[in-house]
Residue, then its C-alpha position, 0 to 999 in steps of 0.5 A: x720965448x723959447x718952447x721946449x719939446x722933450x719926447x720919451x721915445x716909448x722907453x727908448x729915452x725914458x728908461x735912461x735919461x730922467x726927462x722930469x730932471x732936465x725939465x726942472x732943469x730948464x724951466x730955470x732957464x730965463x727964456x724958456x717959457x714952455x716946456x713939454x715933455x711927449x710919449x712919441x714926439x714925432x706922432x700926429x696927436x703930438x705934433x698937433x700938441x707942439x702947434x698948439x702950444x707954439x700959437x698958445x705960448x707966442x713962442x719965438x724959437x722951439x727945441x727939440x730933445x728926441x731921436x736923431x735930427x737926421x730922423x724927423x729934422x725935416x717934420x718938425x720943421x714942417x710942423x713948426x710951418x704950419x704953427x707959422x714959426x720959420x723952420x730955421x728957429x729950432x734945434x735938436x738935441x740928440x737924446x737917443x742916438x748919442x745919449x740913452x742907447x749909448x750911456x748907462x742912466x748916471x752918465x746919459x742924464x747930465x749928458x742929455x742936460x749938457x746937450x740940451x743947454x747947448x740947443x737952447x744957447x744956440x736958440x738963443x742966437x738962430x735967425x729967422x731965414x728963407x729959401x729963394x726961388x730961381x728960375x731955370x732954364x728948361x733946355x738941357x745939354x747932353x755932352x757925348x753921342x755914344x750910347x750913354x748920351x742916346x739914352x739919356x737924350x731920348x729920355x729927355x726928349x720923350x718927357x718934354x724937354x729940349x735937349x741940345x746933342x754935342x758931338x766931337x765926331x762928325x756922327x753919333x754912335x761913340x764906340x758901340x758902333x764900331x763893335x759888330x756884336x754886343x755881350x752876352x746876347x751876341x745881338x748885332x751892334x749895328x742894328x740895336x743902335x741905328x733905330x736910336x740913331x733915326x730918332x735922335x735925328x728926326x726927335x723934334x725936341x733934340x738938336x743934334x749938334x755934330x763935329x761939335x766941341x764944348x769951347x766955354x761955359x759960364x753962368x751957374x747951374x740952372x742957367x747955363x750959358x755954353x759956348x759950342x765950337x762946331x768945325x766946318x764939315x764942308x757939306x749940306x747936310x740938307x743937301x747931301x743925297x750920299x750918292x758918293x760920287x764926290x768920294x770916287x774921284x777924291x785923290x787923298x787917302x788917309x786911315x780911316x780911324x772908325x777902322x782903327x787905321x785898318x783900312x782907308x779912307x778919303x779925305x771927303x767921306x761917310x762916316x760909316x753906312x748908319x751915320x747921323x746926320x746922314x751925309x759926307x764930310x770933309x776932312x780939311x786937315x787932309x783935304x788939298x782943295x782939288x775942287x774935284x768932289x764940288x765939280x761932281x756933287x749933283x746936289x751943289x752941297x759941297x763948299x769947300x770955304x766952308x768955316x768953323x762957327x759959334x754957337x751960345x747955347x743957354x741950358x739949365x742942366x748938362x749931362x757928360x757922356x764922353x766916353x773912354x778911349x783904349x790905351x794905344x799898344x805902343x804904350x805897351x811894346x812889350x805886347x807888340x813886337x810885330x803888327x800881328x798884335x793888334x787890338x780888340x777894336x781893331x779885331x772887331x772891325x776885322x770881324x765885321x769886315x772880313x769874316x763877316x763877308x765869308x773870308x779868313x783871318x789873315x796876318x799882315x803877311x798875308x798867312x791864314x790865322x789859325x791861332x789867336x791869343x788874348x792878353x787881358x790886363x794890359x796895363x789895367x791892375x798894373x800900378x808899375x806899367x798902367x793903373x791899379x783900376x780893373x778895365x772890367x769889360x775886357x773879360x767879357x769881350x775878349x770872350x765874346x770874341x773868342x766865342x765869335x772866332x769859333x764860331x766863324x772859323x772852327x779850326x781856329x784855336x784861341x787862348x786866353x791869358x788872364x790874371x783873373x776872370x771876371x764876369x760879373x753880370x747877367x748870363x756873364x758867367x754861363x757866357x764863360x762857360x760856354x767859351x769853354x764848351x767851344x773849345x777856347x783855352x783860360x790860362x790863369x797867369x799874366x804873360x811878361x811879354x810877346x816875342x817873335x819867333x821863326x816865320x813870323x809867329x808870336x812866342x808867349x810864355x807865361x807861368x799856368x798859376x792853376x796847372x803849374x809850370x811854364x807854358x811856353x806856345x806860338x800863336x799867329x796872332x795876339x789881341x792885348x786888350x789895354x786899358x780904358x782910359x777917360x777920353x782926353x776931353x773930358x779933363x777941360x770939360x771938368x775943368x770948365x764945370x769946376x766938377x772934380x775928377x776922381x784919382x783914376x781920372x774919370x769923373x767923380x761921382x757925387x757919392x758912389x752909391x746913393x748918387x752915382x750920376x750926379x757930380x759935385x756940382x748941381x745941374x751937371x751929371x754923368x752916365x756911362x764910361x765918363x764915369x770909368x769903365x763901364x758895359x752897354x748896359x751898365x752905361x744905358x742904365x745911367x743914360x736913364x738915371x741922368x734922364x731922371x736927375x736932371x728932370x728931377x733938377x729942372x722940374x716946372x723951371x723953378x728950384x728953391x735954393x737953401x739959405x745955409x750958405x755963407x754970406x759976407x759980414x766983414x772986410x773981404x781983402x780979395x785975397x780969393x783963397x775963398x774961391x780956391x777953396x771951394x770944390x763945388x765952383x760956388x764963389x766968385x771974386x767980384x768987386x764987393x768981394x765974394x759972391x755964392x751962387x747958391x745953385x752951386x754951394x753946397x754949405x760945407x763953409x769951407x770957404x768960411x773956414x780959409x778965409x784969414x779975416x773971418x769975412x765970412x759966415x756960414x748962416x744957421x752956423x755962424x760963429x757966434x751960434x756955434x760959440x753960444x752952443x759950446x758954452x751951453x755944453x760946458x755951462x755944467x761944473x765938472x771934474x771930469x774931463x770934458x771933450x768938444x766934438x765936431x762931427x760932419x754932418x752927413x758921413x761923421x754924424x751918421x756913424x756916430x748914430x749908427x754906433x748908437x742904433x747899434x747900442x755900442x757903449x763910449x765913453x760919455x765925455x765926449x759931447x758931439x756938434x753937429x756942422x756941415x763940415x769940420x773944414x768951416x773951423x777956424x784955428x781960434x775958433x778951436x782954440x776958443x772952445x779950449x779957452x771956455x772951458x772945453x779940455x780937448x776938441x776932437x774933429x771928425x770929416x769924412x774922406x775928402x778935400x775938406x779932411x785934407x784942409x781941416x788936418x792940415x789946419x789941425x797940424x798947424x794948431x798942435x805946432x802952436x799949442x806945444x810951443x805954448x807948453x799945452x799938449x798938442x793932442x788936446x786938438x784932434x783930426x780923425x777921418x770917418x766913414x760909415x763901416x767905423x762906426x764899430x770901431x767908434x767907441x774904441x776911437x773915442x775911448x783912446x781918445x778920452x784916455x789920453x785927456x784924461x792922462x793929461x788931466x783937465x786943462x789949468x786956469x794958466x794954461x787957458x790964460x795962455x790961449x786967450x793970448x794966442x787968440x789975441x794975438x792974431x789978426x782977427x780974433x774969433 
């Protein structure tokens, strides 16, 4: 008993598509028992007529004729809840989008037929299916002490969860607090920090975990269970009073790396004066056991036996903020030919602790600095010595220093070298300007390296891109400013997640503008320069927005998981391409073979797609569903050439509603299906589509790993169809994205041409796929 529902869209389907020729049209079909057609189908009074007629006809399954499904999918899914019919018994055909906005009447009618046949065979095959609910776990790990895991963690903490802190280092802070001021307000690093520094230590809802490394992670998102190496630090931090007198008669004195090795340290030691947790540390790699520090340690906090522990945390969501780090300069020799080249956060600590205390800047041979160059794209948009990416932040604070510099030491003369400025922010660019008005020199063009002249002094001699000419000057010293790099954990961390890293080698966002810190695994996101280079306030926004991720993931404690994912419906041999294939970390090989974690699967079905014995099967997109909707498109007798396109759903299927919207005209030939990704397809399936009568299959994925699969997959089906003598361009891979909906219509019409040269696809040659199909291991 199926139910069909056809709206007219005011005019917007009616005035192209003869809705009364497909009603007469179906209403022949045995098994519709209802059919309606609607002025606006997505109205109240309609959708309460659509209720009605399912409770008054008994109707089993409904299909819709309409806009979109990406545009009211989800409401007449709700309608259809409260008729009490489950929401997975329906398809929609798409009348506007790709038929009435995009074809003149004689071509959108049949068109509109052939797509409402194909929705009802697929009807026919739909199952009834049902979300599950899972519980979480409420607590939530936050990866990173810098000032993207703070924020985020506060957040967290504030809205009444339970957040677990991990830091590497034996205090919080990351970077930011190495820097003494921050840009364009030139407020005191230090002072903006060290109040969130007291309320993640003293928040009775965070757990603050330092000198801490993630080790293992198992389970799946929601239910987390990490295993947290924490080193031994050697001191009570209960006990600990910081009187310091362990660190006076330490013997061992090494550099210390918060001073970027400008400085030393000893091997029992603060931090750094803000540090939380709030007391010394031992540093046993250097530590020769003396026992000099436990003699005078009033507080008995030392223990010198002290060893590495632990720790199994369960948690419901993780948040990755590890940070970045600066490339060395002796990546970079070219830059640094003496050890007056030093680096921003070096001049940075050299800020904080010499001139900030009245002294000069001195050389390391002890000469006063009077002059100071910045060298900006070190090793950043430089595919041949560093990376194509912009470190973005090097601008800025190369200015900001540079303003600092004259500012403490007026006679001081500061030059910039820059490939191009970019201060792009608010007060950025009057943040520039006022560089200027101090007096500090831009030089447009990119020094190819330092060298040392007589006295010490550093030569630099670089082409003046605006001025002209080569500039040829000395300075006393020079500030490369390298590239930021991911921090080296964060590889084993994604690795351990199963979460994938973008080229760059910093983490991939799960869409790069409408979910930029979410990664492609549920339950785990990002903020700040995990994600790539990044500014305090860039990196605090996300701190706020993974806040707002994972409450919005956790919620109440409960998730209600989708039913699309694959299932096991054949012999699986354990092969475990499954597995490999997956990108999300969804499936795992266990004795009665693959099993989903439906937290993590995202229902692309690629997994469905790879495995050789088709022992599995994506639900609402199993093969049969699929088959029953390509015969209900071809089912219509037709001397033109007729094309299958397979559209993926969320980018591919967008753009060729978008060309619709737009009202830009293609070629009716083509007839689109909508899946979760082209990579679910196997190569009979395509093949099956040309032997039921389609003559050419077009396939369309967005950029990614599943367009990877699919062309490869493609390839090897044109290699088998031109050894058969069948045109290999019958089967065809195109990547999309959303901008090509404009060249859409373009595509499709070369497309099309070029089947229509070939001319439609002979009864010999069709005889020859069935016997490619049978000859495989597993037929379709």
């Amino acid at each position: 008993m199926i139910g069909v529902f056809l709206c007219e869209c005011g005019i917007n389907i009616k005035a192209t598509v003869d809705l009364e020729n497909i009603r007469k049209t179906v209403e022949e079909i045995p098994e519709v028992s209802a059919v309606e057609i609607h002025k606006f189908l997505c109205s109240k009074p309609a959708l309460e007529a659509v209720k009605d007629a399912i409770k008054r006809h008994g109707l089993k399954r409904v299909v819709i004729g309409a806009c979109s499904p990406h545009m009211h999918e989800k409401t007449f899914m709700r309608t259809f809840e409260e008729a009490g019919l489950n929401k997975f018994l329906f398809t929609h055909a798409n009348l506007r989008e790709q038929c009435s906005w995009v074809h003149r009447k004689e071509e959108a009618t049949p068109k509109a037929v052939d797509l409402m046949k194909a929705a009802i065979e697929r009807a026919k095959e739909l199952e009834e299916l049902s979300p599950q609910k899972v519980k979480l776990n409420r607590d939530i790990m936050v990866v990173g002490g810098g000032i993207a895991g703070i924020t985020t963690t506060l957040h967290l903490a504030d809205a009444g969860y339970h957040v677990v802190l991990l830091e590497r280092k034996p205090s919080v802070g990351g970077r930011m607090i190495q820097l003494s001021k921050v840009f364009p307000t030139l407020d005191c690093s230090p002072c903006i920090l060290a109040p969130r520094f007291v309320d993640v230590a003293t928040h009775p809802r965070v757990t603050l975990l330092t000198n801490a490394e993630v080790e293992a992670i198992k389970g799946s998102p929601g239910n987390f269970e990490v295993e947290v190496r924490t080193k031994a630090r050697g001191v009570d931090i209960e006990r600990c009073t910081r009187c310091a007198l362990c660190e006076k008669v330490c013997p061992v004195e090494v550099p210390n790396e918060f001073e970027e090795g400008l400085y030393k340290r000893k091997a029992i030691y603060l931090p750094f004066p803000q540090a939380v947790p709030a007391a010394y540390v031992i540093d046993f790699e250097n530590c020769n056991r003396c026992g000099k520090c436990v003699k005078v340690c009033p507080a008995e906090a030392i223990n010198l036996e002290d060893e590495d522990k632990t720790i199994r945390q369960a948690v419901g969501a993780i948040i990755l903020a590890t940070g970045y780090e600066l490339a060395s300069l002796d990546e970079f020799l070219q830059y640094k030919p003496s050890p007056n080249c030093i680096s921003p956060l070096q001049l940075e600590r050299l800020i904080e602790n010499e001139l900030a205390a009245g002294r000069v800047l001195k050389t390391n041979d002890g000469r006063r600095v009077r002059s100071v160059a910045y060298l900006l794209c070190t090793g950043s948009r430089d595919k041949a010595r560093g990376t194509p990416y912009c470190s973005r932040v090097c601008c800025p604070y190369s200015v900001k220093q540079a303003i600092m510099l004259k500012e403490m030491l007026p006679y001081m003369d500061v030059w910039i070298y820059y490939t191009d400025m970019r201060m792009s922010g608010k007060g950025l660019e009057e943040f520039y300007h006022k560089a200027k008005e101090h007096g500090v020199v831009f030089v447009h063009g990119r020094p190819g390296e330092v060298s040392v002249e007589g006295a010490n002094k550093l030569e630099i001699i670089a082409e003046d891109i605006d001025g002209g000419g080569m500039l040829r000057k000395t300075f006393d010293m020079v500030i490369p400013c390298p590239l930021i790099k991911p921090n080296p954990g964060t590889k084993g961390l994604a690795e351990k997640l199963r979460v994938p890293l973008g080229p760059d080698g910093f983490l991939a966002e799960k869409h790069l503008k409408l979910d930029p810190v979410a990664t492609q695994k549920p339950g785990v996101y990002a903020a700040g320069t995990v994600l790539g280079p990044k500014d305090v306030h860039e990196s605090t926004v996300d701190g706020t927005a993974a806040a707002m991720k994972a409450v919005s993931f956790i919620g109440q404690g409960e998730y209600e998981t989708s039913p699309l994912i694959p299932r096991l419906v054949g012999t699986c041999d354990k092969c475990g391409d499954c597995v490999d294939a997956c990108t999300y970390g969804a499936i795992t090989l266990t004795d009665e073979g693959p099993r989903v974690d439906p937290l993590s699967c995202a229902g692309c079905g690629v997994c469905v797609g790879v495995c050789k014995r088709q022992a599995l099967e994506l639900a609402h997109y199993t093969r049969k569903q699929l088959r029953a909707e390509v015969e209900g498109l071809l089912s219509r007798a037709t001397d033109e050439v007729k094309i299958v396109g397979f559209f993926e759903d969320s980018v591919c299927y967008t753009t060729a509603d978008t060309a619709g919207t737009s009202r830009l005209k293609y070629l009716h030939n083509l007839e689109i299906i909508r899946v979760p990704s082209t990579a679910m397809l196997s190569e009979n399936f395509m093949l099956e589509c040309l032997r039921m009568g389609a003559d050419a299959v077009l396939l369309c994925e967005k950029e990614g790993k599943e367009a990877e699969i699919i062309s490869s997959r493609v390839t090897g089906i044109q290699e088998k169809l031109e050894r058969a003598g069948v045109e290999k361009e019958r089967v065809t891979f195109e990547t999309l994205m959303m901008p090509m909906y404009l060249y859409l219509p373009k595509l499709i019409e070369k497309h099309v041409k070029k089947i229509k040269s070939f001319g439609k696809l002979n009864a010999g040659a069709r005889q020859t796929l069935v016997k490619m199909i049978k000859s495989e291991d597993i037929t379709f």
